[in-house]
C-alpha positions as CSV (number, residue, x, y, z in Angstrom):
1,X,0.0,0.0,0.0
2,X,3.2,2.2,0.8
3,X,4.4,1.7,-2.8
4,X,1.1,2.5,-4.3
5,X,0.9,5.9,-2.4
6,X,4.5,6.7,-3.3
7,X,3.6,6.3,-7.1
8,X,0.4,8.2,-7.1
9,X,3.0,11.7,-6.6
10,X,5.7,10.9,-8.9
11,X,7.8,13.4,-9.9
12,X,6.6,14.9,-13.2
13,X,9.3,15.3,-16.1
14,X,9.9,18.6,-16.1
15,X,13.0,19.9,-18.5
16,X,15.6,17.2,-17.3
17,X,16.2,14.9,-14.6
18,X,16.6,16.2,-10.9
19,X,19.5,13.0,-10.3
20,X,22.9,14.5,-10.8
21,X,24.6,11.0,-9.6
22,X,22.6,7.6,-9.9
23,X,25.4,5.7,-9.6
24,X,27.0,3.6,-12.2
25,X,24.7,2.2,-15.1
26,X,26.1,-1.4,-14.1
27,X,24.4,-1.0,-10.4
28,X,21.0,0.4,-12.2
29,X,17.9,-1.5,-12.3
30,X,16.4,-2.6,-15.3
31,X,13.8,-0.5,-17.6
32,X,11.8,-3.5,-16.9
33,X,11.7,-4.0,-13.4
34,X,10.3,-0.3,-13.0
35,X,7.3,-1.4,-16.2
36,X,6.6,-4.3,-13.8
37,X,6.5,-2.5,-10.6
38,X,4.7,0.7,-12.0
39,X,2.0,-2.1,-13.9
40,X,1.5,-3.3,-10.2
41,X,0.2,0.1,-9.3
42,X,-2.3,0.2,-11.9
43,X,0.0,2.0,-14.4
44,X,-0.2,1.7,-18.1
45,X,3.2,2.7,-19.5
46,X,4.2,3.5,-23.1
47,X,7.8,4.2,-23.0
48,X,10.7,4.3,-20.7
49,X,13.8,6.1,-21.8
50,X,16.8,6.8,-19.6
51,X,17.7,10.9,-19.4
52,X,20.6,11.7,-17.8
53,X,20.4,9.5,-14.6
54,X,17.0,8.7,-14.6
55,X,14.4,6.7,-16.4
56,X,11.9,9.0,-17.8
57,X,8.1,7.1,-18.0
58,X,5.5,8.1,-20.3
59,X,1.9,6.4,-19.8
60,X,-0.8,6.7,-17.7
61,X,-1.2,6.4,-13.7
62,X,-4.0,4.0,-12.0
63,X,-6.2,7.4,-12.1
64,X,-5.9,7.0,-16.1
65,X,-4.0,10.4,-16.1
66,X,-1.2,10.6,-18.3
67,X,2.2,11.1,-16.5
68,X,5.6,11.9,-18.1
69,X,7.7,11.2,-14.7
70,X,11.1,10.3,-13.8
71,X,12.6,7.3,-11.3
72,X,15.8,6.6,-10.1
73,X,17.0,4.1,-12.1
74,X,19.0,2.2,-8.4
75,X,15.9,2.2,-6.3
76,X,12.7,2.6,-8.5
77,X,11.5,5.2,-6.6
78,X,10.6,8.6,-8.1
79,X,12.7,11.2,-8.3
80,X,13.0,14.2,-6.4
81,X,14.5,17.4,-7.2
């Protein structure tokens, strides 16, 4: 439930991604482990591209709003600025 409520606010994209250092790209989760985890939570994605150090998802959110928001590409979790 803690997960759901944490991806009902993501981040929205705004002009780039507020992660200056994710880390290596070998330590990164996979662009399908975040489709997976975001389908859980009633998302419907379209595309995930990485930008800078994030992954940048375009779809809609279990509200059927579309969302253009970025995740930390280590942890899944949205990304703050």
């Amino acid at each position: 439930a803690a997960a759901v409520v944490m991806l009902s606010s993501p981040a929205f994209a705004s002009s780039e991604c507020p992660i200056k250092d994710a880390g290596p790209k070998a330590e990164w989760q996979t662009k399908e482990s975040l489709e997976k985890k975001l389908a859980g939570a009633g998302w419907k994605v379209r595309r995930i591209k990485i930008d800078g150090q994030c992954f940048e998802v375009y779809g809609t959110d279990d509200k059927g709003q579309r969302v253009e928001a970025y995740f930390n590409p280590k942890t899944l979790e949205p990304a703050r600025s």
